[in-house]
N, C-alpha and C positions, 0 to 999 in steps of 0.2 A: 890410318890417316890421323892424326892430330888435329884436335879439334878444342879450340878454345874457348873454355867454359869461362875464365876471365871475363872475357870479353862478352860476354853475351850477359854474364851478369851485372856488368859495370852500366850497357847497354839499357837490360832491362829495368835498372833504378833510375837514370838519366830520363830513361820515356815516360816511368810513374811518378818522377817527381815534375818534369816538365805538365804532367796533366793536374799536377794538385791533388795526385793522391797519397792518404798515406796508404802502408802495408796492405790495412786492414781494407780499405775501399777497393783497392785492387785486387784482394784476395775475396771479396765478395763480389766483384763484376765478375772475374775470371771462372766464381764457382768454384772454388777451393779455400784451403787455408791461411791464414797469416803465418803460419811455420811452413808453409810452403812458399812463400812467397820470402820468407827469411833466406829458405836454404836454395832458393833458386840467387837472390843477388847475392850470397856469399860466394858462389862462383866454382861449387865440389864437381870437378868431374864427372860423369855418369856413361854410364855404357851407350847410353841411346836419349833420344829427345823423346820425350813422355808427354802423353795425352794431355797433363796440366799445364805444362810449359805451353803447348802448341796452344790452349788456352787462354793462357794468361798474353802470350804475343798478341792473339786477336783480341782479346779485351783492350788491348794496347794501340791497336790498331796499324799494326805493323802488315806491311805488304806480304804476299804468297814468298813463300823462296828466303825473306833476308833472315830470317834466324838461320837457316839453312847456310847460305852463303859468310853470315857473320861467323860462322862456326870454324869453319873451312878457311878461312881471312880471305876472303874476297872484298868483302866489306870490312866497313869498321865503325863501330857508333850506331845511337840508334837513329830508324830512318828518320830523313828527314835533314840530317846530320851533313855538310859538309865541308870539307878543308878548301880555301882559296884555290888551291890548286888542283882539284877536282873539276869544281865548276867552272861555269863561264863567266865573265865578264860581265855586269851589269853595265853596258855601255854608259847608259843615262845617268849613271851614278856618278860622282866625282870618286876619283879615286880612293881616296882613305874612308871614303862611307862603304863601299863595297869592300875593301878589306876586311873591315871592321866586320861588316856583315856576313863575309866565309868565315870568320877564323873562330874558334871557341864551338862550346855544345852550346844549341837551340834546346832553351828554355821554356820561349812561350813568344807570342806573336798575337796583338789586336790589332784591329783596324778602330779607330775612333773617329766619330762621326762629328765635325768641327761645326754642326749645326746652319752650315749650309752646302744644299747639292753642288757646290763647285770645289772643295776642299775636302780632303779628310786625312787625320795623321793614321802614321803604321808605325806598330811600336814593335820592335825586335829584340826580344830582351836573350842575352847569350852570353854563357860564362868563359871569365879568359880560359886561353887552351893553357890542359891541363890542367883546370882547377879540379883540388879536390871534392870528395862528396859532402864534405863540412863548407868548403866557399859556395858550391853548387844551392844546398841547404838555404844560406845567407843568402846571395843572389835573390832566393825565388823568394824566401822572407820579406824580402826590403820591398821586390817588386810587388808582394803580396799589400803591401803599406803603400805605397805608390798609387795602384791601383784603387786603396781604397780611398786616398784623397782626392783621384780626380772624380770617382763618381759624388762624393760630398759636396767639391765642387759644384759639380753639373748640376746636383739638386739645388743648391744654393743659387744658381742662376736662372733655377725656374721661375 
């Protein structure tokens, strides 16, 4: 059976970099190496799924089965990950905000709290499809910046 190690490594950087981690943080949640965490997203074939992989997934916090299925191409992307034409419909949406919101890899996602119980924003931050791992990088840079203005912000309006 053919089983796409590509993709599971493409996968498994998309999921550590969406959590803000680098190598090294992920290879010390996972209990293993930063050279193992190198030679897991460069994508080498292997005979079998390895005790650190199935590791490093759960550090990830990836569901029972999708490395499994990512492998095999049932899936594709890491979970959490999906194409407009996958999912449903967010009726309540207008249209082009729910595009926008299937298409591309999920990044990162808050709820912010608009400092009253009847409001709060949802921020979806998600790179265009087929960005590479260098636009991916930028993306979560900038949101990284972003992020730190609004909480400056919010201190400033204390």
């Amino acid at each position: 059976m053919q089983q796409n190690w590509k993709a599971v490594a493409e996968a498994l950087k998309l999921s550590r970099m969406a959590m803000g981690w680098s190598q090294e943080e992920l290879a010390e949640r996972a209990g293993t190496s930063r050279a193992t965490i190198q030679n897991l997203e460069y994508g080498q074939e292997r005979a079998r799924i390895s005790r650190k992989l199935r590791d490093v997934t759960d550090a990830l916090g990836w569901p029972d089965g999708h490395l499994d299925r990512l492998l095999a191409g049932e899936v594709s992307g890491a979970p959490g990950q999906r194409s407009y034409a996958e999912g449903a419909r967010n009726t309540d949406l207008p249209l082009a905000v729910d595009r926008a919101l299937g298409s591309g890899d999920l990044l990162d996602t808050q709820v912010v709290d608009l400092g009253t119980p009847d409001a709060q924003m949802i921020v979806v931050v998600r790179a265009a499809e087929g960005a590479t791992s260098e636009q991916i990088t930028k993306a979560l840079e900038e949101w990284k910046r972003v992020q730190s203005r609004m909480i400056s912000d919010e201190k400033s309006d204390s």
